[in-house]
C-alpha positions as CSV (number, residue, x, y, z in Angstrom):
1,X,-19.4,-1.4,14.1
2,X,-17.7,0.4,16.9
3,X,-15.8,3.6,16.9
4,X,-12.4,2.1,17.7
5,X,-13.3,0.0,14.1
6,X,-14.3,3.3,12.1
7,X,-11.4,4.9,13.9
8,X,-8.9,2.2,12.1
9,X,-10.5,2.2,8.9
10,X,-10.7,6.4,8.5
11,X,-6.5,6.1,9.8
12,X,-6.7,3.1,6.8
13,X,-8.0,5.1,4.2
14,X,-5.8,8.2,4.9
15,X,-2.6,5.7,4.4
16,X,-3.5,3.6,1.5
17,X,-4.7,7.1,-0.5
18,X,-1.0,8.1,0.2
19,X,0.1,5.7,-1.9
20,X,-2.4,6.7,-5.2
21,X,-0.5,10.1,-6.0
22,X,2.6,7.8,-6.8
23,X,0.8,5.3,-8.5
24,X,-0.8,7.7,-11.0
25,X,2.2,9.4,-11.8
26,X,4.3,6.5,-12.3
27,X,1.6,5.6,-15.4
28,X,1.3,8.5,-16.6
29,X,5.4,9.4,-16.6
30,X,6.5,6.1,-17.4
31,X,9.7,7.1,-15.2
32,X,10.1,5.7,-11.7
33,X,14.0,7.3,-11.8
34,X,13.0,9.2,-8.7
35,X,11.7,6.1,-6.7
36,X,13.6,3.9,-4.1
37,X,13.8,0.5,-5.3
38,X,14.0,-1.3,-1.6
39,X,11.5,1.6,0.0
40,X,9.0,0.0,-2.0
41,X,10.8,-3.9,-1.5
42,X,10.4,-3.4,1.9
43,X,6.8,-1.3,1.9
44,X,5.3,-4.3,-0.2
45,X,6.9,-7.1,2.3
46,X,5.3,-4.4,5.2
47,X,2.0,-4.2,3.6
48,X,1.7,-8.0,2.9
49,X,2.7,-9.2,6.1
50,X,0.1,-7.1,8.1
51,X,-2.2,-7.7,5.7
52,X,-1.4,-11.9,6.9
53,X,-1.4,-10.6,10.0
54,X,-5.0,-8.7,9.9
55,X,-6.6,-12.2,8.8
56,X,-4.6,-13.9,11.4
57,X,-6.6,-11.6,14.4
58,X,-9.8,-10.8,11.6
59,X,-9.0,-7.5,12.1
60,X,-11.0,-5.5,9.2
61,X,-9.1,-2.2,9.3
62,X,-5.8,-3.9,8.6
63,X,-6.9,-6.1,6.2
64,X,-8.6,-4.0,4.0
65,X,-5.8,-1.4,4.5
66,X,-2.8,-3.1,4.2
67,X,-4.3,-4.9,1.6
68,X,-5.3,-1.9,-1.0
69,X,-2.0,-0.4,0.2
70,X,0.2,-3.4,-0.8
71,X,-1.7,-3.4,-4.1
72,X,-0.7,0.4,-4.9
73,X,3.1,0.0,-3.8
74,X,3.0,-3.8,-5.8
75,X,2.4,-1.5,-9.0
76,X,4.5,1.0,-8.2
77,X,7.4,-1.6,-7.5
78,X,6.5,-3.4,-11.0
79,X,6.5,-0.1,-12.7
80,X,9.6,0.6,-11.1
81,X,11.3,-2.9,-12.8
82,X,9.6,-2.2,-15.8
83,X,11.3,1.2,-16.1
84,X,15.0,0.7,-14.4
């Protein structure tokens, strides 16, 4: 592994863990009032498409990344439906 991979992946991890904070409050509030609805429409299309695209190139960083990070915003969008 080189340093531009371990590079991506520590930039990786600092995005998708933005995401948790959210994620963990939604559950444990129940209330996603506060949230924008198409923020997170267009986050999760974001997410999934450059997760595609990282499989597309076989590009480890994006996938696991984008990947974990559309996960988190998919359950914050569901929670957000849920709630509404």
């Amino acid at each position: 592994m080189n340093y531009i991979t371990i590079f991506g992946l520590v930039a990786a991890t600092f995005t998708t863990f933005a995401f948790l904070p959210q994620v963990i409050k939604s559950f444990r509030l129940k209330k996603t009032k506060h949230i924008s609805l198409w923020m997170y429409i267009v986050q999760c299309s974001g997410n999934f498409l450059w997760f595609i695209y990282g499989f597309l190139i076989f590009d480890i960083p994006l996938i696991i990344a984008n990947g974990a990070t559309f996960s988190m915003a998919f359950v914050v969008l569901l929670l957000k439906i849920k709630y509404e």
